[in-house]
LOLOPA-410861 format. One line per field, with one value per residue (C-alpha): residue number from 0; x, y, z. Coordinates in nm, 3 decimals. Example, Ala and Ser with C-alpha at 12.3 -4.5 7.8 and 13.67 -1.06 7.14 Angstrom:
! LOLOPA-410861
seq = c(0_1)
x = c(1.230_1.367)
y = c(-0.450_-0.106)
z = c(0.780_0.714)
! end
This chain:
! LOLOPA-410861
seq = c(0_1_2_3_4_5_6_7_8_9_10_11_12_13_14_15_16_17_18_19_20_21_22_23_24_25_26_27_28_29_30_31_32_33_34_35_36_37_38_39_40_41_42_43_44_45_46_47_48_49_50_51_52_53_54_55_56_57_58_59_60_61_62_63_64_65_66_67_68_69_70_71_72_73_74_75_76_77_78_79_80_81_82_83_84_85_86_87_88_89_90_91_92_93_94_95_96_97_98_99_100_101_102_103_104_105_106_107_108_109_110_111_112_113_114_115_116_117_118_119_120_121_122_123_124_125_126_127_128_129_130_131_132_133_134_135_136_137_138_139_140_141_142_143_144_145_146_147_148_149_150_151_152_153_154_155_156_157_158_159_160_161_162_163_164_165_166_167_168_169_170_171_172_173_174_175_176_177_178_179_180_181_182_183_184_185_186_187_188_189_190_191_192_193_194_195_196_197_198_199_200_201_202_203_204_205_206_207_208_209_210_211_212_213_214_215_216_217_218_219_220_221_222_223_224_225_226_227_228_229_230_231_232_233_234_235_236_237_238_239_240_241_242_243_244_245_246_247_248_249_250_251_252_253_254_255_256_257_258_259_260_261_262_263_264_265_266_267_268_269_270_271_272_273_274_275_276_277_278_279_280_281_282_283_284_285_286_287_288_289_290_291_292_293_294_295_296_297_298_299_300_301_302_303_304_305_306_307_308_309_310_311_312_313_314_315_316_317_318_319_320_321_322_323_324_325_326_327_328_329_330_331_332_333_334_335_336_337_338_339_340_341_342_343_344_345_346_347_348_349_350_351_352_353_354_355_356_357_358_359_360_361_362_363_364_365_366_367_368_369_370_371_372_373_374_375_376_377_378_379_380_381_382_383_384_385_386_387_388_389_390_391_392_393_394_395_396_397_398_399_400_401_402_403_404_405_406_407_408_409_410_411_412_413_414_415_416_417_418_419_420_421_422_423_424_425_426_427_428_429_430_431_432_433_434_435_436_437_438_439_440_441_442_443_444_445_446_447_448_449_450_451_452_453_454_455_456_457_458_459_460_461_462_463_464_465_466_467_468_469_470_471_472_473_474_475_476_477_478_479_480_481_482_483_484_485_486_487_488_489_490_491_492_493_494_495_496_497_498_499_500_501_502_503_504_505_506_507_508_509_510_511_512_513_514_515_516_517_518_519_520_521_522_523_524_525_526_527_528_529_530_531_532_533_534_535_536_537_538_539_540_541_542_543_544_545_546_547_548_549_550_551_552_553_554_555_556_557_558_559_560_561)
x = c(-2.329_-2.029_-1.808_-1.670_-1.311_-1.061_-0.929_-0.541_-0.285_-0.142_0.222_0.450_0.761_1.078_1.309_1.672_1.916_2.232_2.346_2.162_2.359_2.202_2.308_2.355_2.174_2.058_1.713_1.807_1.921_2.085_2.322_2.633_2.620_2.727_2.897_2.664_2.288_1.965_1.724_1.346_1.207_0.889_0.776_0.465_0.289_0.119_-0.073_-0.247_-0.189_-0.137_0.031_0.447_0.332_0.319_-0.015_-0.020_-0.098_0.129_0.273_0.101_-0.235_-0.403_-0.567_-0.778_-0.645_-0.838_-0.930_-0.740_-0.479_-0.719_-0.435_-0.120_0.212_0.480_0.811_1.004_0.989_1.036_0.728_0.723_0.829_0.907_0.975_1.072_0.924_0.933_0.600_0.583_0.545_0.887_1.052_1.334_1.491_1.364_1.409_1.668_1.603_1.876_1.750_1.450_1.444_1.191_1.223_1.024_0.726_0.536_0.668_0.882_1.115_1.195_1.490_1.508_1.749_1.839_2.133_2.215_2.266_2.180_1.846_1.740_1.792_1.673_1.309_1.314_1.331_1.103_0.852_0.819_0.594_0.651_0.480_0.435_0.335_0.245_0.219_0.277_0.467_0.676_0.836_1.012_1.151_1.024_1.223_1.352_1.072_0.808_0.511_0.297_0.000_0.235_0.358_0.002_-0.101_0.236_0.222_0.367_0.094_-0.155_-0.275_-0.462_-0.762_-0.923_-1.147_-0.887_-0.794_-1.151_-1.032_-0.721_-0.422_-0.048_0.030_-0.312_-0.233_-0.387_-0.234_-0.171_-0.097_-0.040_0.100_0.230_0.317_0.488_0.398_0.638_0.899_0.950_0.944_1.240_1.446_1.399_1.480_1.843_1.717_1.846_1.537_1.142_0.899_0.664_0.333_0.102_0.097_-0.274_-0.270_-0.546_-0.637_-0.691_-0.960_-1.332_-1.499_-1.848_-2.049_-2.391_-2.634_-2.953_-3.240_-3.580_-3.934_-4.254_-4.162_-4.361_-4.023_-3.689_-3.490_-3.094_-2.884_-2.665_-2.459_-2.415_-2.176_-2.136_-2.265_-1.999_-1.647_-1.296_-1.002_-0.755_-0.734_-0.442_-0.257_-0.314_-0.598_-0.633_-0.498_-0.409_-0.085_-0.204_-0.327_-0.607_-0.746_-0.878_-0.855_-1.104_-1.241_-1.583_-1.596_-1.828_-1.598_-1.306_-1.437_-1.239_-1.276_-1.240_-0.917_-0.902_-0.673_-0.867_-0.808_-1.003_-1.200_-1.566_-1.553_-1.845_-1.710_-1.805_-1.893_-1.794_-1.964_-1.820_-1.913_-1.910_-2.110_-2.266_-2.194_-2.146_-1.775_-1.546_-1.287_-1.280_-1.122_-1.264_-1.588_-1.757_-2.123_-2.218_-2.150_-2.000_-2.369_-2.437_-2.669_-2.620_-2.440_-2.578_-2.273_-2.326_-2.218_-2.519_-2.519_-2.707_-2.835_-2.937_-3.127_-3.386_-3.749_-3.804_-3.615_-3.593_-3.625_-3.937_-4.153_-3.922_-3.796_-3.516_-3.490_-3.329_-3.284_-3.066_-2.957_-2.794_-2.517_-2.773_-2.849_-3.213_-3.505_-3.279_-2.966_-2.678_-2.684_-2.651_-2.735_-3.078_-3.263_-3.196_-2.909_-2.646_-2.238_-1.904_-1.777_-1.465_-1.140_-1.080_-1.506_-1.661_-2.030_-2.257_-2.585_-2.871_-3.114_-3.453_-3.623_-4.013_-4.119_-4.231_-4.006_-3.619_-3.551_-3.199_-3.005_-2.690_-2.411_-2.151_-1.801_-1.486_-1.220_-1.024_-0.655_-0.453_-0.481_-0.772_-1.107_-1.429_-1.334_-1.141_-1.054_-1.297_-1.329_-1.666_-1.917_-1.967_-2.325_-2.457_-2.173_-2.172_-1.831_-1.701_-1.607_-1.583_-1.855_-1.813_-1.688_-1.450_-1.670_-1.684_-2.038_-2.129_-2.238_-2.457_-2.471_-2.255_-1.969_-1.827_-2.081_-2.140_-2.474_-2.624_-2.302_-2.497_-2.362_-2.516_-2.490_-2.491_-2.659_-2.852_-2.654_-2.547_-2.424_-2.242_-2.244_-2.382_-2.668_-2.944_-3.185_-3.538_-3.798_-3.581_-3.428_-3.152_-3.205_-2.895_-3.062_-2.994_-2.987_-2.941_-2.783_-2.523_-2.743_-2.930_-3.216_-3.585_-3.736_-3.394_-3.424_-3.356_-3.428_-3.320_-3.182_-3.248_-2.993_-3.198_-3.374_-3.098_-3.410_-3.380_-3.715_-3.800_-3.929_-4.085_-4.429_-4.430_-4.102_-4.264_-4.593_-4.520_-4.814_-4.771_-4.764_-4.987_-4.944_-4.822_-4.941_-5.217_-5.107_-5.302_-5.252_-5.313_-5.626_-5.576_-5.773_-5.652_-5.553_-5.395_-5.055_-5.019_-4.782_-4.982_-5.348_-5.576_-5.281_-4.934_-4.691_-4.298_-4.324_-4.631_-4.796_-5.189_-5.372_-5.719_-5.935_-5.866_-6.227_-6.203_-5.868_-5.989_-6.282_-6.111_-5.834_-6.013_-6.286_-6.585_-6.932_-7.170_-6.918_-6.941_-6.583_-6.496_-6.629_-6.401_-6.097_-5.774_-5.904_-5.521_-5.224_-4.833_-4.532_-4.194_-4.106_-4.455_-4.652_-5.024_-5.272_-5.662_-5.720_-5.921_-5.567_-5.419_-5.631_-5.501_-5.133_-5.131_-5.236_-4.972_-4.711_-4.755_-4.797_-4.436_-4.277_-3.910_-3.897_-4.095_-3.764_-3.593_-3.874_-4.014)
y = c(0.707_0.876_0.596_0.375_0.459_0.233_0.376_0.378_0.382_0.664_0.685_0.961_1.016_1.229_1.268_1.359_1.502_1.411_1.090_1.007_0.837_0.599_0.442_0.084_-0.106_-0.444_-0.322_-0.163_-0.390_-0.166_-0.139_0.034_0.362_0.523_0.815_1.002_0.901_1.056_0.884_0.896_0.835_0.735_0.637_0.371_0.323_-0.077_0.131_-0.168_-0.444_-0.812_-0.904_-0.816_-0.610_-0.223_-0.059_0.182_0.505_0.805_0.839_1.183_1.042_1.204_0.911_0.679_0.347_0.092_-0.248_-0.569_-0.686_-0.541_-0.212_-0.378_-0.401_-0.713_-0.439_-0.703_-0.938_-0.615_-0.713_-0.377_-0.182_0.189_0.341_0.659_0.769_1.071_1.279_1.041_0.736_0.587_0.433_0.643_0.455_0.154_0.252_0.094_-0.013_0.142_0.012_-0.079_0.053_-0.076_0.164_-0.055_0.132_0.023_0.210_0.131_0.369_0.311_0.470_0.409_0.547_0.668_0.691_1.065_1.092_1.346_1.160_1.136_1.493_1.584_1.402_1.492_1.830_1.908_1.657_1.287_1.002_0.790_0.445_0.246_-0.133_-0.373_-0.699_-0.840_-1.106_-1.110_-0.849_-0.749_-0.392_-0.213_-0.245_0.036_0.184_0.033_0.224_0.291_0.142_-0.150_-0.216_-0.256_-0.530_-0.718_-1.064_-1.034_-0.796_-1.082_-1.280_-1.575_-1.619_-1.913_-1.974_-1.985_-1.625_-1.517_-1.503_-1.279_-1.393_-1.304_-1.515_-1.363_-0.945_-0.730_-0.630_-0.272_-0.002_0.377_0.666_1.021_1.310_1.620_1.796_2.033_1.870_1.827_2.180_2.153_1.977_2.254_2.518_2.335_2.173_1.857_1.706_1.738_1.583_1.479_1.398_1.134_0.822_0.704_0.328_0.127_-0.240_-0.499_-0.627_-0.603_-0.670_-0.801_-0.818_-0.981_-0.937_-1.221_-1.101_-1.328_-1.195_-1.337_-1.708_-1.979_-2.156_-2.005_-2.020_-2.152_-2.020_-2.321_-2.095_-1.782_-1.726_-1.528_-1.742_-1.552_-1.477_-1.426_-1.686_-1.386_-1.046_-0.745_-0.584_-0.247_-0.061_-0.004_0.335_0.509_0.693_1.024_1.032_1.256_0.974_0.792_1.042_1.327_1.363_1.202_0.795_0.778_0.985_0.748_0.481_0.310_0.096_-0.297_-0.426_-0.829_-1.024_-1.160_-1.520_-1.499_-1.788_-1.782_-1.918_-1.910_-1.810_-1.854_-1.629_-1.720_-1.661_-1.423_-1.540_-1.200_-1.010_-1.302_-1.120_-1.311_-1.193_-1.268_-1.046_-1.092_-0.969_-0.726_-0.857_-0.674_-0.702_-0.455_-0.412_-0.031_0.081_-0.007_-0.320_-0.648_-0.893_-1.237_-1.393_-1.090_-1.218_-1.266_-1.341_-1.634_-1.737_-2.085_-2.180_-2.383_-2.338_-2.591_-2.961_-3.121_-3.431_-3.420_-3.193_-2.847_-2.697_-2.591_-2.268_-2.000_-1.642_-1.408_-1.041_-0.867_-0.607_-0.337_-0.025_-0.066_0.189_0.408_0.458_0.726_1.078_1.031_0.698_0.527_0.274_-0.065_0.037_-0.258_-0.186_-0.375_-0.540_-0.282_-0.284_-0.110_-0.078_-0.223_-0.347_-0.430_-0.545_-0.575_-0.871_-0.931_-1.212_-1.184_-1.508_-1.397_-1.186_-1.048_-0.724_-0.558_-0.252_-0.170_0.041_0.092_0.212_0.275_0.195_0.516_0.512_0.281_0.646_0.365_0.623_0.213_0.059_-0.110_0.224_0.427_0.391_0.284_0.254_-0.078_-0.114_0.108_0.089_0.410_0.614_0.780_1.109_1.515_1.743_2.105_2.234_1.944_1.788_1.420_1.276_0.997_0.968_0.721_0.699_0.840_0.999_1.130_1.316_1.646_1.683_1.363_1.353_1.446_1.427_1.229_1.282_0.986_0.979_1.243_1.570_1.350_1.025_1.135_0.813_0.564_0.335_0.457_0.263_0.367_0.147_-0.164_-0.159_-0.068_0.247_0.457_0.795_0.962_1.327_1.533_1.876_1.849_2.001_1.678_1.875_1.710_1.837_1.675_1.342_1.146_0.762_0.527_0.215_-0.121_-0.260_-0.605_-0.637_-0.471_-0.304_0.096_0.307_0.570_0.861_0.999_0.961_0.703_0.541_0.456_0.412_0.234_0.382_0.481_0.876_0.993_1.344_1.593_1.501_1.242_0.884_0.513_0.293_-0.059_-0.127_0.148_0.400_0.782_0.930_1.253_1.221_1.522_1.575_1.858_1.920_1.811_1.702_1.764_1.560_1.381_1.374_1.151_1.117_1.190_0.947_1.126_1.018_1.292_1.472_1.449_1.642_1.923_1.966_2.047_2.234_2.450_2.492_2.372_2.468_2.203_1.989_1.952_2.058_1.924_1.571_1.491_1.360_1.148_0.766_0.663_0.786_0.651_0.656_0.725_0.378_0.323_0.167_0.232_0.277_0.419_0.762_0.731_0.527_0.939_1.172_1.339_1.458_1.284_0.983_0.947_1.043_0.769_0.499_0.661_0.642_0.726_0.827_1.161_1.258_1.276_1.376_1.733)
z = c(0.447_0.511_0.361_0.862_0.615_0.413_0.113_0.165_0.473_0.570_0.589_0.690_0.470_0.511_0.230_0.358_0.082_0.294_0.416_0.760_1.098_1.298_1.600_1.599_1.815_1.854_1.755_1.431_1.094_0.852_0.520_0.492_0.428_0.078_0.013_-0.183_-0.124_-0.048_0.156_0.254_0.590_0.733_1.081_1.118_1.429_1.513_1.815_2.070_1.798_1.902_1.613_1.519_1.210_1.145_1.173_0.935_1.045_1.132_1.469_1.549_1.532_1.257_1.076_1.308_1.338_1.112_1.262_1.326_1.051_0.788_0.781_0.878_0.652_0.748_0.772_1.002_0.683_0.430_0.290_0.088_-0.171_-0.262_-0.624_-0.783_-1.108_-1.328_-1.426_-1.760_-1.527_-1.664_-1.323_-1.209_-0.907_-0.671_-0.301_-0.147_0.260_0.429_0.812_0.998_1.347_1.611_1.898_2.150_2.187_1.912_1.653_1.316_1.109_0.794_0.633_0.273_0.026_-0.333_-0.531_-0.566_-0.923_-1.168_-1.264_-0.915_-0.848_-1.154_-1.034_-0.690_-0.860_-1.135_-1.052_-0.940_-0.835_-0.504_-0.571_-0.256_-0.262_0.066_0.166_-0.205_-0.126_-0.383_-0.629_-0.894_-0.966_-1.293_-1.581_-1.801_-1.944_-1.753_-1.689_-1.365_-1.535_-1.669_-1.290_-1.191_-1.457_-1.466_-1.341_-1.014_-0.968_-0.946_-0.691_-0.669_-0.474_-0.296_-0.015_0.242_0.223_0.243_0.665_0.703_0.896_0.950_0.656_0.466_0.468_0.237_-0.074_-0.083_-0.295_-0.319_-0.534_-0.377_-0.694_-0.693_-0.983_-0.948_-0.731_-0.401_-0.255_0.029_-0.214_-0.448_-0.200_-0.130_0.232_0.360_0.488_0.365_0.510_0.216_0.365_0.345_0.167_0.096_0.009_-0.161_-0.017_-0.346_-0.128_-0.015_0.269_0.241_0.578_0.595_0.866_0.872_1.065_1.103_1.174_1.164_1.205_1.361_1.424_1.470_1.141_1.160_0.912_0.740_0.505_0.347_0.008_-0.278_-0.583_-0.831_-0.724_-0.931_-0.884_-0.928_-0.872_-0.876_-0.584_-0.770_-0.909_-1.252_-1.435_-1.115_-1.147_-0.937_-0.570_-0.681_-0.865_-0.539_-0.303_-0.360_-0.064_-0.154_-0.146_-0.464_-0.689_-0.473_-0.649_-0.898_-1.192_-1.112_-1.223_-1.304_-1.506_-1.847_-1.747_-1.416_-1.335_-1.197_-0.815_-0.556_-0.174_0.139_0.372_0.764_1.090_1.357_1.681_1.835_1.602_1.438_1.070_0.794_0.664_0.425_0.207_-0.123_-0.450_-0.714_-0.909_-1.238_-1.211_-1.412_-1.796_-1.912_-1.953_-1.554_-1.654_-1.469_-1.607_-1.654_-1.379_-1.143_-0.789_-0.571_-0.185_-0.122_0.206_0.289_0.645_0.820_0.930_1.179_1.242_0.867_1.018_1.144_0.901_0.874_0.558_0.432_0.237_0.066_-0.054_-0.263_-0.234_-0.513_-0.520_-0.569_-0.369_-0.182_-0.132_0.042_-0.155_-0.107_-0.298_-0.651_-0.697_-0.764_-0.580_-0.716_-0.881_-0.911_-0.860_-0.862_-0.610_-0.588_-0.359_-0.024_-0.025_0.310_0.176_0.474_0.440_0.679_0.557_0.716_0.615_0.747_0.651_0.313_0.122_0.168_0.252_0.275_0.320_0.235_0.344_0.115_0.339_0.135_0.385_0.391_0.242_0.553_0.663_0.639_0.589_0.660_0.969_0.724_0.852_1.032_1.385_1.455_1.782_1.895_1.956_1.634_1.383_1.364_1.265_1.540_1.429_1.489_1.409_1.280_1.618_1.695_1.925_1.937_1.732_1.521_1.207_1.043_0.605_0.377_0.598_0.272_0.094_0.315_0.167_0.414_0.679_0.917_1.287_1.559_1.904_2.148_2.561_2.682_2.852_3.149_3.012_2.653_2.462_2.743_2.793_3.014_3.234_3.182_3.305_3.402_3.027_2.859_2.580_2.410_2.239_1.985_1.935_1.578_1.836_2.045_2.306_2.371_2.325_2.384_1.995_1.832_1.994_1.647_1.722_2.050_2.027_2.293_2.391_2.514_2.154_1.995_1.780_1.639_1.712_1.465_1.614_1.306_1.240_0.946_1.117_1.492_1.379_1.040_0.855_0.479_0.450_0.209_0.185_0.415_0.816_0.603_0.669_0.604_0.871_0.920_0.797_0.524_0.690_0.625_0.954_1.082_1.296_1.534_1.877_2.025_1.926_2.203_2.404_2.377_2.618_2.603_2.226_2.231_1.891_1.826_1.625_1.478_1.195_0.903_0.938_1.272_1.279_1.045_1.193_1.543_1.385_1.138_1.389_1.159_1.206_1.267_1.473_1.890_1.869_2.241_2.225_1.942_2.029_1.878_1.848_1.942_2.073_2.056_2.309_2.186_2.163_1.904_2.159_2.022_2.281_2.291_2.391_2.669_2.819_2.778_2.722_2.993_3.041_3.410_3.245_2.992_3.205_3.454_3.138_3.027_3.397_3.391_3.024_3.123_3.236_2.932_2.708_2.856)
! end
């Protein structure tokens, strides 16, 4: 899981040593200028937004835009703050706005200066700490002495939390925070220049996203879902993350190692949430503040925060049930690198967690994708752009070719890109057979042998194409699998008959006595009992034992499987 992206906002930020001009203009608010002041620029860009707030990503386009008002900043209302701090995290200077200048096409830049006194330079010099904070509502600069880690657990830093701004809205942002260093200064300021441009500016959001998919199988009568809510939430939270003074302490490049400790104020009280309904998706959402479930030895805690999911089998009213089930915050059989399976975790800011939960009439199964949203340079789609139909991350593989990517999209060891549409229709829907399919390929060939799984777009179901995934037999060992009725059987794509990545079905004598040639065996009257289409359509040999056969059961898949 290459962790759809949010983990800050990028911002782009020029420091000028030398008082800067602007024109005035009925689009620009500003201060007077002073005689001796440096200032620090950065340009935001709200891209396609619908709302009067700054998306924040830089104007050149090098973070993907994140999604909605889940990365936006309020600048018309100055709903922001910028501070300068020396290497011991002692505050130096607060950033004073010097203008706000909407240029019309979408953009904001934000010119904010320092006094240019001896202590300034002296920072901007030998080393220094920008600290940017977002959509907090309400602040108050540091005092003398304060520290970084004090500014993030004063009490302006809270927030409270409620059920109402589980749904975001232009009076609900994000909190946000973010911390640039220059260990040893800021070079161009060093060298004598007049302007540096000082990079990016990863921000942190205090909040998580938690998105629940309910699936249903194997029901007589279609189940309604009534609610769905987190049994254990917190009443308060902070805008910043605990005991992060350095921008290498959330942004490494990896989103496990992103991770950061949970940061809630002692008096929290325990609240349950709930989750809403989004009628396009038909997700359960809701974003929610930081939650400890687990105790400093990774055990659950007694009040971990559970998602609970309430619904009905049938009309109550006339002989239905009502029912429910619970999903942990725990990793399930098929967790990221590192981490075990069952393994329970925090609910932890600027983390997207999406679960997929399949009720079969039985038991509850889940999945879960764990996304940090990137910095707002937002890297999940609380940053990363993602695909529509799959989720997937849209991304760039090796080459700089566009791909997808499904998992981790941090970890490099299971990043691996995905290639969507066969050579012909990169990324689209095909019609095969009077439905709907997208493929999947693992080369950016499209080739036949890397065809990795297809989606319908009708069913909205994923096909495996591995053996164990499209036929759903248990693998034993090696090419050995038991299928339904526990029977050992040998899965094979081209002894006896190999066509359009068909799968063999033969009983597991039957197989090694064809393949090792054994004596004593009338080696041409044995044959697979079964055969499967791509799609894991099971069907007796004598249905394609021949390659004729099979193709015209297949019909216009041949095409894009030989």
């Amino acid at each position: 899981m290459k962790p759809d992206i949010i983990h800050s906002i990028a911002v782009c930020l020029a420091a000028f040593a030398l008082p800067f001009m602007v024109a005035c203009s009925s689009q620009e608010e500003s201060l007077p200028e002073v005689e001796s002041s440096i200032q620090a620029v950065f340009t935001l860009d709200m891209g396609g937004a619908a709302y009067g707030k700054t998306r924040a990503t830089p104007a050149d386009g090098e973070y993907n835009p994140g999604s909605g008002l889940e990365n936006f900043i309020d600048l018309p209302q100055r709903d922001f703050r910028c501070y300068l701090y020396g290497l011991n995290n002692k505050p130096v200077s607060a950033l004073e706005v010097a203008s706000i200048y909407h240029s019309g096409d979408k953009k904001y830049s934000i010119r904010l200066r320092l006094k240019d006194t001896e202590e300034v330079k002296g920072a901007l010099t030998t080393g220094c700490r920008f600290v940017f904070l977002a959509n907090w509502g309400s602040y108050v600069d540091p005092a003398p002495g304060m520290t970084i880690e004090e500014l993030c657990t004063a009490s302006f830093a809270e927030f409270g939390f409620s059920q109402q701004k589980t749904q975001l809205s232009d009076k609900n942002l994000i909190p946000m925070y973010g911390v640039k260093e220059f260990e040893r200064g800021v070079p161009d300021f060093i060298d004598g220049k007049e302007v540096s441009d000082i990079g990016t500016l990863h921000l942190l959001r205090a909040y998580a996203k938690v998105d629940v998919n309910v699936i249903f199988k194997d029901f007589e009568d279609v189940p309604v879902v009534t609610s769905v809510s987190l049994t254990h939430s917190s009443s308060k939270g902070y805008k910043a993350p605990a005991n992060v003074t350095e921008e290498k302490q959330y942004v490494t490049g990896s989103w496990f190692t992103d991770y950061t400790s949970v940061n809630i104020p002692d008096d929290a009280a325990d609240i349950a949430l709930t989750l809403t309904k989004n009628e396009q998706t038909g997700h359960y959402v809701a974003y929610v503040p930081e939650y400890r479930n687990v105790d400093d030895q990774g055990e659950p805690v007694d009040s971990r925060s559970r998602i609970r999911i309430c619904f009905t089998v049938g009309s109550v009213e006339t002989g239905g049930r009502e029912a429910e089930g619970y999903v942990d915050f725990r990793y399930s059989d098929t967790p990221p690198a590192g981490v075990l399976p069952g393994q329970y975790f925090d609910i932890a800011r600027n983390n997207w967690y999406k679960f997929d939960v399949t009720a079969n009439g039985k038991d509850i199964e889940w999945t879960v994708d764990v996304i940090p949203f990137t910095s707002v340079e937002l890297d999940p789609d609380l940053g990363l752009e993602r695909e529509e139909f799959t989720g997937y991350i849209i991304g760039k593989d090796g080459q700089g070719r566009d791909c997808w990517y499904d998992g981790n999209y941090y970890d490099p060891a299971t990043a691996v890109p995905l290639y969507l549409g066969p050579k012909d229709n990169h990324g689209k829907f095909v019609s095969i057979n009077g439905k709907e399919y997208l493929l999947v390929y693992a080369d950016y060939e499209r080739t036949v042998a890397n065809l990795d799984h297809i989606f319908g777009k009708e069913n909205r179901k994923k096909y495996l194409i591995y053996p164990a995934g499209r036929t759903g037999y248990e693998n034993v060992n090696w090419a050995y699998y038991l299928n339904d009725l526990k029977q050992h059987v040998w899965l094979d794509e081209e002894l006896r008959l190999k066509c359009c990545r068909t799968l063999n079905e033969w009983d597991r004598l039957e197989y090694s006595a064809v393949a090792y040639n054994w004596e004593g065996y009338d080696h041409d009257s044995i044959n697979p009992r079964f055969w499967f289409d791509i799609l894991g359509n099971r069907y007796p040999w004598p249905e394609g034992d021949t390659v004729e056969k099979r193709k015209a059961i297949l019909g216009e898949w041949v095409q894009y499987l030989e």
